[in-house]
LOGUZA-915771 format. One record per residue (C-alpha): residue number from 1; x, y, z. Coordinates in Angstrom, 1 decimal. Each point is the difference from the previous one (the first is absolute). Layout:
REM residues N
(NUM, (X, Y, Z))
...
REM end
This chain:
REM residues 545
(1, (-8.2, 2.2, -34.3))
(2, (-1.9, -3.4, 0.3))
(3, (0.1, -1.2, 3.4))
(4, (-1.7, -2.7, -0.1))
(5, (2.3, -2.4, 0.5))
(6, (1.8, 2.0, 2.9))
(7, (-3.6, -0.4, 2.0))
(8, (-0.2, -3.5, -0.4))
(9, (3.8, -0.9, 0.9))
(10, (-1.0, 2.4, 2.8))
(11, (-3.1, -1.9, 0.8))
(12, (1.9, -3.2, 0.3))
(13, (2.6, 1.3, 2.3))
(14, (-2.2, 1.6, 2.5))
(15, (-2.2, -3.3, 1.5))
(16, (3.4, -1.8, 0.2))
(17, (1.6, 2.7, 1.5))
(18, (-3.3, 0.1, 2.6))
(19, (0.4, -3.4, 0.4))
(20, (3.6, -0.6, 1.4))
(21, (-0.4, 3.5, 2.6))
(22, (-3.4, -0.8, 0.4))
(23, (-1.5, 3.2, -0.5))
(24, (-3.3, -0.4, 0.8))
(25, (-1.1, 3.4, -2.6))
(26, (1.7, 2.4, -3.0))
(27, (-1.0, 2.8, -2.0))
(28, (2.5, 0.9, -3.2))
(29, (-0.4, 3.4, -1.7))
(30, (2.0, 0.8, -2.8))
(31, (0.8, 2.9, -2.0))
(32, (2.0, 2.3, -2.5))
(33, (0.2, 3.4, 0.4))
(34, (-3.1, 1.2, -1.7))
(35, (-2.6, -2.9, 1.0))
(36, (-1.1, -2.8, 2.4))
(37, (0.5, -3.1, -2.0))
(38, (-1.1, -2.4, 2.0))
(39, (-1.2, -0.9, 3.8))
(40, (-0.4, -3.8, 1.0))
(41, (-0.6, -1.6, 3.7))
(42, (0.8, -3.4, 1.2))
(43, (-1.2, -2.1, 2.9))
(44, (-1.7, 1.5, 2.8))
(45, (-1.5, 3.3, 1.8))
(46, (-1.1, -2.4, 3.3))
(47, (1.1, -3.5, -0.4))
(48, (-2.4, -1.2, 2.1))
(49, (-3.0, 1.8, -1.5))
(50, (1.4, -1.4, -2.9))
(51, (-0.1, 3.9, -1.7))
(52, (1.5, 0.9, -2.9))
(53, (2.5, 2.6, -0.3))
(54, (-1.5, 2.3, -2.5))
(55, (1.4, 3.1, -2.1))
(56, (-1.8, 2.5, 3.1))
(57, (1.8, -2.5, 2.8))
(58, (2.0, 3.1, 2.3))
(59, (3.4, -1.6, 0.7))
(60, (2.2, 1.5, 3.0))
(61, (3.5, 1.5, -1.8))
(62, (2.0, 0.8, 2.6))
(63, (3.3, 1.3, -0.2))
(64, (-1.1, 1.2, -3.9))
(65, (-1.7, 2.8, 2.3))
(66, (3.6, 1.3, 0.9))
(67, (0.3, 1.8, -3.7))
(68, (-3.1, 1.6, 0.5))
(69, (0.9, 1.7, 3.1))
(70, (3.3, 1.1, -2.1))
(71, (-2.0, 1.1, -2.7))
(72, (-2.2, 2.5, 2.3))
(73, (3.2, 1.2, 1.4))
(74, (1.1, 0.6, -3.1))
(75, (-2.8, 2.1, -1.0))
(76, (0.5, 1.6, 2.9))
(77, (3.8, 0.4, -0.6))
(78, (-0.9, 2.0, -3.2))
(79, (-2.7, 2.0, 1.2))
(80, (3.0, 1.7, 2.1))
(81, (-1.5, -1.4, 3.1))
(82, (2.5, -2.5, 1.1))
(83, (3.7, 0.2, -0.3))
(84, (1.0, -4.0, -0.5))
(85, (3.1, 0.1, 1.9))
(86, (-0.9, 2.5, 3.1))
(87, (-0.1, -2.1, 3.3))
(88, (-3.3, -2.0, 0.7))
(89, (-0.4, 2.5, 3.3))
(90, (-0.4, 2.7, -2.5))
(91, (-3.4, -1.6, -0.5))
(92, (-0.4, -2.5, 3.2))
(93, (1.5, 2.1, 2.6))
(94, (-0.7, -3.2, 2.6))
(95, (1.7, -2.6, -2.5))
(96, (3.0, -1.0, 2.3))
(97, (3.0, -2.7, -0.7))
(98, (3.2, -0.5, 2.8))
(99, (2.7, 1.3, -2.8))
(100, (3.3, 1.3, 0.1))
(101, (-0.4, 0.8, -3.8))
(102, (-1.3, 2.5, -2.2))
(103, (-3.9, 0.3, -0.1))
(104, (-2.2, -2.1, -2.1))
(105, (-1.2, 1.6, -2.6))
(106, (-3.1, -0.6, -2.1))
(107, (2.4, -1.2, -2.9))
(108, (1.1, -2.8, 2.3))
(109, (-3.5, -1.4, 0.8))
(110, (-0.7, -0.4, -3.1))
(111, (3.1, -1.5, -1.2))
(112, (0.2, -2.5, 3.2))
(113, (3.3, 1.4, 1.1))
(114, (-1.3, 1.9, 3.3))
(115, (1.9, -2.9, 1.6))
(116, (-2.9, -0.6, 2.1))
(117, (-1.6, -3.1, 1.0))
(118, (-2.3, -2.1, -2.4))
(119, (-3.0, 0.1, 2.2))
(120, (-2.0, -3.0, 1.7))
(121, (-3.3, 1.4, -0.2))
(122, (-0.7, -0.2, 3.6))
(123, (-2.5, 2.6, 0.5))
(124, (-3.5, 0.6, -2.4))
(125, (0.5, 3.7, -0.5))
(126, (3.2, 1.0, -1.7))
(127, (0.4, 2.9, 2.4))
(128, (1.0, -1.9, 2.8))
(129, (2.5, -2.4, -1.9))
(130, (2.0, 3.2, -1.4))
(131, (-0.3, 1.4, 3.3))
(132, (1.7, -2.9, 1.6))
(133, (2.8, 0.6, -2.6))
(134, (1.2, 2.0, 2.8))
(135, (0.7, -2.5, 2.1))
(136, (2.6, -1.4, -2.9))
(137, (3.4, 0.7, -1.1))
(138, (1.1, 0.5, -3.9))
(139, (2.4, -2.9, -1.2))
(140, (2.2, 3.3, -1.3))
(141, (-0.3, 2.8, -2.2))
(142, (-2.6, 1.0, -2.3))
(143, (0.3, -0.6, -3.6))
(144, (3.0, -2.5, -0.1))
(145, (-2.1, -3.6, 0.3))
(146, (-3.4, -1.3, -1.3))
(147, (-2.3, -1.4, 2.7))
(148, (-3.3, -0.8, -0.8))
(149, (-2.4, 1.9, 2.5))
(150, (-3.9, -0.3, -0.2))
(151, (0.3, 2.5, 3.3))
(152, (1.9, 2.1, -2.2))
(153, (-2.9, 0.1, -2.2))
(154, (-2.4, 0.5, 2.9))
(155, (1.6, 3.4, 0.9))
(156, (-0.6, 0.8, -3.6))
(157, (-3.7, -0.5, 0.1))
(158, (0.2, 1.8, 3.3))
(159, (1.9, 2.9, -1.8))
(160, (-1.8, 0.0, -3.4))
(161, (-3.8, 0.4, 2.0))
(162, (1.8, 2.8, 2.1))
(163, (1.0, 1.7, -3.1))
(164, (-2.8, -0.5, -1.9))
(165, (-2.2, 0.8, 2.7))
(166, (-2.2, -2.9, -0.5))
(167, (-0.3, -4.0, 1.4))
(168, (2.5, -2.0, -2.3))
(169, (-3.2, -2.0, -1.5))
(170, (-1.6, 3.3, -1.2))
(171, (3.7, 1.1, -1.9))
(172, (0.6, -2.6, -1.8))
(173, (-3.2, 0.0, -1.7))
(174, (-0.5, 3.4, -1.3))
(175, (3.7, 0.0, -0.8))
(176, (0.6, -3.6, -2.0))
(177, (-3.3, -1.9, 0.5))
(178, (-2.4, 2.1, -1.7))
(179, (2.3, 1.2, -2.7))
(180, (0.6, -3.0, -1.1))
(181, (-3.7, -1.4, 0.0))
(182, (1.1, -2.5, 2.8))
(183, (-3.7, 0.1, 1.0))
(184, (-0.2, -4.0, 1.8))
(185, (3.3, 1.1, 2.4))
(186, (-0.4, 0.6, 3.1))
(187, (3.0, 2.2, 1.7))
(188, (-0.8, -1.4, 3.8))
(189, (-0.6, -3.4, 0.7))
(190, (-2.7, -0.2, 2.9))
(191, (-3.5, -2.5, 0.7))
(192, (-2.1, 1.6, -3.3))
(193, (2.9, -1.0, -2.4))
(194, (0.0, -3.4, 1.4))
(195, (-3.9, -0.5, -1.7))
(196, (2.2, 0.1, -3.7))
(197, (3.1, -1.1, 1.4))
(198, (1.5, -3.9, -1.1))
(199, (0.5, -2.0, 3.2))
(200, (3.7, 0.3, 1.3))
(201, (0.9, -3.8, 0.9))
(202, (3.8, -1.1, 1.6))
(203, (1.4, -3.1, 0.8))
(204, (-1.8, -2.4, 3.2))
(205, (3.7, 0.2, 1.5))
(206, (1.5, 3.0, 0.9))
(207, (3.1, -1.2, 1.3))
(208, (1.8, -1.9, -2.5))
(209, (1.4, 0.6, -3.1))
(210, (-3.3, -0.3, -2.7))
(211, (-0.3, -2.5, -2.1))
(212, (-2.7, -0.2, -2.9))
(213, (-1.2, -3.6, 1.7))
(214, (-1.6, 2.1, 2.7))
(215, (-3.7, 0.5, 0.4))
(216, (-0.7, 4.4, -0.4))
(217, (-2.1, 1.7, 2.7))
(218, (-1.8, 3.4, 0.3))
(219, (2.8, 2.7, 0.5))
(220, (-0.2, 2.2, 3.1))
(221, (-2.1, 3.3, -1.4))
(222, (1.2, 2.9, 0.8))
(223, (-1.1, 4.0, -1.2))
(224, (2.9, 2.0, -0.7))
(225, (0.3, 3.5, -1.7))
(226, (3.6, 0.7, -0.1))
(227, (2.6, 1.5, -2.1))
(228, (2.0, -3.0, -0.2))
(229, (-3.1, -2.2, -2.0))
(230, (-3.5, 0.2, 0.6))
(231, (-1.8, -0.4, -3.5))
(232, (-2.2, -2.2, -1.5))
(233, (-0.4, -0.2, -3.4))
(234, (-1.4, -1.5, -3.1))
(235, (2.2, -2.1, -2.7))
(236, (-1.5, 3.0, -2.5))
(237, (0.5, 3.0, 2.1))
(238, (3.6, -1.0, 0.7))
(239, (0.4, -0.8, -3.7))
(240, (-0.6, 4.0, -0.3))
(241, (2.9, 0.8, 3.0))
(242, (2.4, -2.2, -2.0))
(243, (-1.0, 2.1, -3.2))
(244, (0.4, 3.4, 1.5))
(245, (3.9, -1.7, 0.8))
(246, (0.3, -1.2, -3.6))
(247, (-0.9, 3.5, -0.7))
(248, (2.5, 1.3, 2.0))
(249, (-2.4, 1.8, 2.2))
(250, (-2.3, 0.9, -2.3))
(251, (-4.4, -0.9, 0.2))
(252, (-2.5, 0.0, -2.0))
(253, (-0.8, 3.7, 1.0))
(254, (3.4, 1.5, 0.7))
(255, (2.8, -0.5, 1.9))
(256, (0.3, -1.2, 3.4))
(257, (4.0, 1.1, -0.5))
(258, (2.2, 1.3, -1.8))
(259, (2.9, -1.1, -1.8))
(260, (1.9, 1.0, 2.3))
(261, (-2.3, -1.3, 3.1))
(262, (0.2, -3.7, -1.6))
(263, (3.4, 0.7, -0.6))
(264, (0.7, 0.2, 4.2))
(265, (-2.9, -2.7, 0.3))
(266, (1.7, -2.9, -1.9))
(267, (3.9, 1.1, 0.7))
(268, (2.5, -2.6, 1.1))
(269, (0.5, 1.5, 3.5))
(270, (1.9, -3.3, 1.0))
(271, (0.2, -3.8, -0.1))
(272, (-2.6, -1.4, 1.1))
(273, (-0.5, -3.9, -0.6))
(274, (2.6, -1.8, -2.4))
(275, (0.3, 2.4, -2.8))
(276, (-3.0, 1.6, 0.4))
(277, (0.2, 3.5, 1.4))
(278, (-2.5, 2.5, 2.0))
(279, (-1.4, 3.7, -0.4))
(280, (-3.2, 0.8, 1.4))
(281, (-2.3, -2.8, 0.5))
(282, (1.1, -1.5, -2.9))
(283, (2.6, -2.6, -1.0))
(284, (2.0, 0.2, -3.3))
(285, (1.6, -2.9, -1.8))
(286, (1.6, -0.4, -3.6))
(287, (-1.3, -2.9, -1.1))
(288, (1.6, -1.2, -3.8))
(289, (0.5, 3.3, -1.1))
(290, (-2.7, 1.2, 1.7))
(291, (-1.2, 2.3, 2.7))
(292, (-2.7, -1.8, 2.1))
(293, (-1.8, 2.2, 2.6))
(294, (-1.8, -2.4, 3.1))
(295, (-0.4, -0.4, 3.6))
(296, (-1.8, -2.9, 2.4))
(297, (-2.6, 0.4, 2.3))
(298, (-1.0, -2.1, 2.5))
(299, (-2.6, 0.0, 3.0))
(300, (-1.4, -2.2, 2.7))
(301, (-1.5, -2.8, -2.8))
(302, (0.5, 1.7, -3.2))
(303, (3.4, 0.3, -2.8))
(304, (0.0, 2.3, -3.0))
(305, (2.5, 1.1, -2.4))
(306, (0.9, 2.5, -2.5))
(307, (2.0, 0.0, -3.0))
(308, (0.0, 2.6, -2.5))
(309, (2.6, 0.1, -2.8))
(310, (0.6, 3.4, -1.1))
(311, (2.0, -0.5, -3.8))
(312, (-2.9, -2.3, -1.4))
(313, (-3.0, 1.4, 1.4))
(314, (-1.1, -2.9, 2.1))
(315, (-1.3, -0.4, 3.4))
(316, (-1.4, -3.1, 2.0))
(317, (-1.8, -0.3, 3.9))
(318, (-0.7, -2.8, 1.8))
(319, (-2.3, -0.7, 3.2))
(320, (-0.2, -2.3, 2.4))
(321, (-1.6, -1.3, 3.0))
(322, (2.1, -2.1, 2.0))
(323, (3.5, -1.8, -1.1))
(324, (1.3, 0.9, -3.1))
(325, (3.0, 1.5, -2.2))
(326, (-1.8, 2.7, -1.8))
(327, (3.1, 1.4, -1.2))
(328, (1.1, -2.8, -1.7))
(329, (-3.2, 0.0, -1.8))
(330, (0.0, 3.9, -0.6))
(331, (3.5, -0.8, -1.5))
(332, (-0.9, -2.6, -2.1))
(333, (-3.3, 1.2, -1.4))
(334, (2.2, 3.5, -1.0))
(335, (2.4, -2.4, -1.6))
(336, (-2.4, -2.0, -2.3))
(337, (-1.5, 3.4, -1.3))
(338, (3.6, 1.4, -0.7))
(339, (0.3, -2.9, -2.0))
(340, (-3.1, 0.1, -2.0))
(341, (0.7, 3.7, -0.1))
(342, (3.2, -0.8, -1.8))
(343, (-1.0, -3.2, -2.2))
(344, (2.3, -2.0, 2.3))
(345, (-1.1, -3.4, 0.9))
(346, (-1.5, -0.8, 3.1))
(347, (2.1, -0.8, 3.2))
(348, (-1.1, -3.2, 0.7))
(349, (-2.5, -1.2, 3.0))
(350, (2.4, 0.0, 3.1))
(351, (-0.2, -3.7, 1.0))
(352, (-1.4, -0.6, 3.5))
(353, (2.6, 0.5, 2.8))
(354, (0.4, -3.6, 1.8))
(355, (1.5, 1.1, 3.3))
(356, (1.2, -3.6, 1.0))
(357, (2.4, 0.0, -3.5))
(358, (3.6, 0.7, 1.4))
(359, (2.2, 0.1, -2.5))
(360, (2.9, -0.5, 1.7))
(361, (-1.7, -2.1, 2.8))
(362, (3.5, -2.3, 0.2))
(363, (1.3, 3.3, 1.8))
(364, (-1.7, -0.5, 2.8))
(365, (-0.2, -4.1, 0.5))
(366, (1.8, -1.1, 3.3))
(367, (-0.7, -0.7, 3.9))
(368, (0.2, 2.9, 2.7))
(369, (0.3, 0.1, 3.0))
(370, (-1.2, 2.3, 3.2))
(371, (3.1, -0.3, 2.1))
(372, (-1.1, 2.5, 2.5))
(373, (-2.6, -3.0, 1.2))
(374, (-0.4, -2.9, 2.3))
(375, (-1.5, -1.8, -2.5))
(376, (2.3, 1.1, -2.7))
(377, (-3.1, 0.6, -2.3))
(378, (0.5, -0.5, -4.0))
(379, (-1.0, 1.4, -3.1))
(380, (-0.2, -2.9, -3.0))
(381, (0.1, 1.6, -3.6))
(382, (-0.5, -2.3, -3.4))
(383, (0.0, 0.7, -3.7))
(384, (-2.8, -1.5, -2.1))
(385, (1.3, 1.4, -3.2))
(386, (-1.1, 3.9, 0.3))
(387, (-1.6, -0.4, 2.9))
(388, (1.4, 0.3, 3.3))
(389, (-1.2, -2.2, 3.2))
(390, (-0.4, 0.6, 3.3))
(391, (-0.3, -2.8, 2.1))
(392, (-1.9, -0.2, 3.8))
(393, (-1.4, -2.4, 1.7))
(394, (-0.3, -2.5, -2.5))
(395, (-1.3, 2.9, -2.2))
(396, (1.4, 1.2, -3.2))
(397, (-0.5, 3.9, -0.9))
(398, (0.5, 1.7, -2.9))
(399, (1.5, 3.2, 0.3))
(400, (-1.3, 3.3, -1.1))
(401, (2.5, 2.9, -1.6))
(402, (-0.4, 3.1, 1.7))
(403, (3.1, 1.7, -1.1))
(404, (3.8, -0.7, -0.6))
(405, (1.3, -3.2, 2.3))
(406, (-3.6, 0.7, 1.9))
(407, (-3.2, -2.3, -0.3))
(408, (-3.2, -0.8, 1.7))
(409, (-1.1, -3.3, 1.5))
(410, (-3.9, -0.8, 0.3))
(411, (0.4, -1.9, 3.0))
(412, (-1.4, 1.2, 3.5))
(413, (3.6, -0.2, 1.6))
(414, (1.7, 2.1, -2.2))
(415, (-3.1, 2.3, -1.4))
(416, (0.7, 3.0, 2.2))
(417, (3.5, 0.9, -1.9))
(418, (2.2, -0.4, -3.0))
(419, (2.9, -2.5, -0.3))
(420, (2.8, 2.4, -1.1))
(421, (3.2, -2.2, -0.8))
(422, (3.4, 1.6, 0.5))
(423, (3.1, -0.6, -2.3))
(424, (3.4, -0.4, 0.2))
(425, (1.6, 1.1, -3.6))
(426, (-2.5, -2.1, -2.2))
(427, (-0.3, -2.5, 2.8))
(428, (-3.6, 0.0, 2.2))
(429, (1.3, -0.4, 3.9))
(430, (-3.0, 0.8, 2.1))
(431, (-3.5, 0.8, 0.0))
(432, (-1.8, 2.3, 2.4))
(433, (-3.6, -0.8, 0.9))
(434, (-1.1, 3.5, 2.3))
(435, (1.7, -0.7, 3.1))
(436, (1.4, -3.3, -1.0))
(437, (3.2, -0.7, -1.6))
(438, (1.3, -3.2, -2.1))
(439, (3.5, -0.5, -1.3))
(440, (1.3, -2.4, -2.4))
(441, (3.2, -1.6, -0.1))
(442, (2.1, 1.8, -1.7))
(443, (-0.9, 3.1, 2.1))
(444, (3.3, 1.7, 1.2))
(445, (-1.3, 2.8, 2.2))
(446, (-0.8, 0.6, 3.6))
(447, (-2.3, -2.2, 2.0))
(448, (-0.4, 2.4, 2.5))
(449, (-1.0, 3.6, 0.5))
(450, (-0.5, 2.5, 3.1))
(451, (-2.9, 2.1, 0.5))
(452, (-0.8, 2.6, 2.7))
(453, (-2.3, -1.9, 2.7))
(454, (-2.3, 2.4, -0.2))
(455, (-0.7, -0.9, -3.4))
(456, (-1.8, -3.1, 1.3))
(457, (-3.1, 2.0, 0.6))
(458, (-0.8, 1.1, -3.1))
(459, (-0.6, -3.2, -2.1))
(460, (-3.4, -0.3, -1.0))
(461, (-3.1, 0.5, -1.6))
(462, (-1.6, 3.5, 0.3))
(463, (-3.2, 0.9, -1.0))
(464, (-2.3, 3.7, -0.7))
(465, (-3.4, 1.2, -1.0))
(466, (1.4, 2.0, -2.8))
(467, (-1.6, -1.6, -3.4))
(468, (2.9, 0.4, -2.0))
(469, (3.0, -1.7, 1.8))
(470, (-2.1, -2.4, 2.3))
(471, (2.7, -2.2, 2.0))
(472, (4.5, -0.1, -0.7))
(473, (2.0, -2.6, 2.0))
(474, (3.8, 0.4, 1.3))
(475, (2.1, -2.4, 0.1))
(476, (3.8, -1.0, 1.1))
(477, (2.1, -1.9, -2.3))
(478, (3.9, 0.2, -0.1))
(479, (0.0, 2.1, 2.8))
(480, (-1.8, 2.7, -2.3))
(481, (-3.6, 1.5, 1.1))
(482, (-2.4, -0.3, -3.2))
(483, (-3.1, 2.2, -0.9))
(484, (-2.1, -2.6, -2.4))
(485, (-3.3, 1.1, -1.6))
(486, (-2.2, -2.8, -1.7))
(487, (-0.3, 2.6, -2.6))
(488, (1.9, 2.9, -0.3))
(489, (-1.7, 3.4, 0.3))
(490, (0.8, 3.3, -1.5))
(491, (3.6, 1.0, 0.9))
(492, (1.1, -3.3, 1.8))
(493, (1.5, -3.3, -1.6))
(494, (-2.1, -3.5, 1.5))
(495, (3.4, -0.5, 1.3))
(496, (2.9, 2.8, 2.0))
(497, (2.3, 0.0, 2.6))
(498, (-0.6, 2.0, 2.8))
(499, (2.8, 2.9, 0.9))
(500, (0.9, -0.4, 3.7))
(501, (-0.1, 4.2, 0.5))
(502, (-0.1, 0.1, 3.8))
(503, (-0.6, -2.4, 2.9))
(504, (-3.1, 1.2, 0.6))
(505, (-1.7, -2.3, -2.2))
(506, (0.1, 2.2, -3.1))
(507, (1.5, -1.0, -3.5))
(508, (0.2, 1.0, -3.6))
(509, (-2.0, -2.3, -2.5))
(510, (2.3, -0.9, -2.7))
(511, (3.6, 0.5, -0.6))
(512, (-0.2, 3.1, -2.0))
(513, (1.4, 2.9, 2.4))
(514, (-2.2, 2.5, -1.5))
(515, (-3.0, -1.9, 0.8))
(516, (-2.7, 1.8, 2.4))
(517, (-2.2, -3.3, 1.1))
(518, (0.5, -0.7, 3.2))
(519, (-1.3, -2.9, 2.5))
(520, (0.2, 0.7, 3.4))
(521, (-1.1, -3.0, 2.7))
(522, (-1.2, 1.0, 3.6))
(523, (-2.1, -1.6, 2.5))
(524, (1.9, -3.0, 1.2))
(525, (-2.0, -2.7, 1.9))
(526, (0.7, -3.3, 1.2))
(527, (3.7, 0.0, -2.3))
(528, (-2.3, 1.4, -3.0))
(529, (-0.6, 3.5, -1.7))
(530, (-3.6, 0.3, -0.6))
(531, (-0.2, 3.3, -1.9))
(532, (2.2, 1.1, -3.2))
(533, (-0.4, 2.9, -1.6))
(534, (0.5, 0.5, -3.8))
(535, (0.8, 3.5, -1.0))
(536, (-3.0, 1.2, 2.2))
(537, (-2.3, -3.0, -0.1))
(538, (-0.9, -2.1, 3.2))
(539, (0.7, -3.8, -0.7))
(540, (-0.6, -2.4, 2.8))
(541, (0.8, -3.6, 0.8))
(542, (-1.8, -2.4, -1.1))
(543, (-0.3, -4.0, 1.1))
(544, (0.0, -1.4, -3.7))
(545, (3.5, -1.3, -0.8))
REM end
């Protein structure tokens, strides 16, 4: 199979791809079931030592990690030593959720079905966030809904060390490191594997939707040794994970499971994302015929991806230091090997996205108008063929797509949320700017909308030391209390409406009824709530807008 071609396609889609998500440093590693083919690196360990990412660069993974942890259960499972679908207490007697349902079993951790919360990472040691768990209610009963929960994964780690009767760090490496030669990994992230580690960067404004036009700091760093992603790896020695999964469990010197084993590892438990479905750790996906096996990771300053497509023997992982789609890239490098693979020509070089090209850009061009004002403030869109034009103070913006009828505007009074236009049929009527609302015309709805007047304290922008979700605001619009993230973490959209569930200050985030976030306000000074509290984690009041 000449690849040769494949690699420098590859190699001309990677800088570009860099370039418009301004990742600051990759590492690629690809393979086939038998071999590493090749590993390449891109840009930057430390940007501003101006240090080259190299082949022996360690790269966080992140949520990768979770299918290790299923994997040592796993091997646990078959060495009769853990019954998959007893009740966590069986093995965590302390592990405690408020639920009127059956227990959570093992099986349900894995899956992300516990119906638990995601997790906010509030605490540095994983026992006291799954303790805390206690303190929360499940959204209803086991097994029915998928909910992705790194706390879930937490009480795994906590489970799998009590089990195997050794710190997490220690299992994972005599049970899947060292059999698989994945000698550069280290299974615990603390201050020593900083000395190999690539600098973590994230974007100079936390509290905003990113764009790629923004400078890139240091990430926050952080140790972590958790069951829910704590690795650091190599583009090589994760090259050898992905072909133990090509494999279908098998290494270079025996199994790590059985058929049967990877059989429960990579089953379609239940939707996950689109079509995509979960098992344990890992995500499944049929992909042209094909089964792909994958999963994300991300940490505090650092993507990853894998994607390992089981029919032709093909695998691909991608690192990264800061911003970045690593899937994509995963996905497409997997792609242009399929195709050499098969004598197929080459999908072509994706063209560079240009955000600011809107299609359909005469949708949105019109005047609105704040109604709810003194000063009856308006909105001025303009079409400049694809482009679409927001005009301020004698300025003219163009607008970013951020999603369907949604878009960003570079422009310091409208930089802290998305513009997210409303229809009527086919017809755009109003746009929504966080708390501010602008109607068209033609709009044919209400103009005005009741609230509780308690609800007036809870507006605002709320702020925490936790590295991971920094700072959320809440806002009123249309008589509706909002939760907005500038990015959304794990288990929240940036954007949900928050549940009114008693007048205590306590509501459900998002309009699924099965949902078990919460936000719960308190502390009410001077008209204001200065604390609100996020499925366990303290948020307080902050005096940016």
């Amino acid at each position: 199979m000449d690849l040769t071609h494949a690699f420098a396609r590859l190699d001309q889609v990677i800088p570009e791809q860099m370039r418009a998500d301004n990742t600051p440093g990759m590492a690629v590693a690809l393979t086939d079931r038998e071999r590493l083919l090749r590993v390449t690196t891109y840009g930057f360990a430390d940007a501003a030592a101006r240090t080259a990412v190299t082949s022996d660069t360690l790269f966080e993974i992140g949520s990768i990690g979770k299918s290790f942890t299923a994997i040592a259960l796993l091997q646990l499972h078959e060495a009769g030593r853990l019954d998959l679908h007893a009740p966590v207490t069986d093995y965590l007697p302390w592990f405690a959720v408020r639920s009127d349902h059956a227990p959570i079993t093992v099986h349900h951790l894995l899956s992300h079905t516990a119906g638990i919360i995601g997790g906010t990472d509030f605490a540095p040691d994983a026992r006291a966030e799954v303790w805390a768990l206690r303190e929360t209610a499940t959204g209803g009963p086991p097994g029915e809904r998928f909910h992705y929960s790194n706390v879930g994964y937490k009480a795994l780690g906590l489970l799998l060390s009590r089990v195997a009767d050794e710190p997490y760090g220690e299992t994972i490496r005599s049970r899947i490191l060292d059999p698989l030669g994945m000698t550069a990994t280290e299974p615990a992230i603390t201050h020593e594997t900083r000395r190999r580690l690539a600098a973590g960067y994230a974007p100079f404004y936390d509290d905003r939707p990113p764009r790629p036009g923004h400078p890139l700091v240091p990430a926050t760093w952080l140790e972590t040794d958790t069951g829910d992603g704590s690795i650091a790896a190599t583009p090589a020695d994760m090259s050898a994970y992905v072909r133990m999964l090509l494999n279908r469990g098998q290494g270079p010197n025996g199994r790590l499971l059985s058929a049967a084993g990877f059989a429960l590892l990579t089953q379609r438990v239940i939707t996950a994302w689109g079509d995509a479905f979960y098992g344990y750790g890992v995500v499944t996906q049929e992909v042209n015929g094909h089964t792909y096996l994958g999963h994300p990771g991300g940490m505090v300053g650092y993507f990853a991806a894998i994607q390992a497509d089981l029919d032709a023997g093909l695998g691909a992982v991608v690192l990264v230091n800061g911003p970045g789609r690593p899937a994509a890239t995963a996905r497409v490098a997997v792609d242009l090997l399929r195709a050499a693979q098969e004598g197929r020509e080459l999908p072509p070089v994706p063209a560079r996205p240009d955000p600011t090209r809107i299609e359909n850009a005469n949708d949105y061009v019109g005047t609105f108008v704040d109604r709810s004002r003194a000063d009856g403030k308006v909105v001025t869109l303009t079409g400049d063929g694809e482009h679409l034009l927001l005009h301020d103070d004698g300025k003219r913006v163009a607008l970013e797509r951020y999603g369907d009828d949604t878009f960003l505007a570079d422009h310091p009074a409208y930089d802290r949320f998305p513009l997210r236009f409303g229809r009527d049929g086919d017809r755009v009527v109003e746009v929504t700017h966080g708390p501010d609302w602008y109607i068209a015309d033609g709009y044919a709805g209400p103009t005005t909308f009741d609230h509780p007047p308690a609800w007036i304290a809870y507006p605002g922008h709320y702020r925490s030391h936790n590295p991971w979700a920094t700072n959320f605001r809440v806002v009123l619009c249309k008589g509706r209390l909002w939760l907005v993230f500038p990015v959304g973490p794990d288990g929240f959209d940036d954007e949900q409406e928050l549940m009114p569930l008693a007048a205590d200050g306590c509501f459900r985030v998002g309009d699924d009824p099965a949902s078990p976030e919460r936000l719960r306000f308190d502390t009410v000074l001077d008209g204001q709530a200065l604390r609100a509290n996020l499925s366990g984690c303290d948020y307080y009041r902050f005096f940016t807008p």
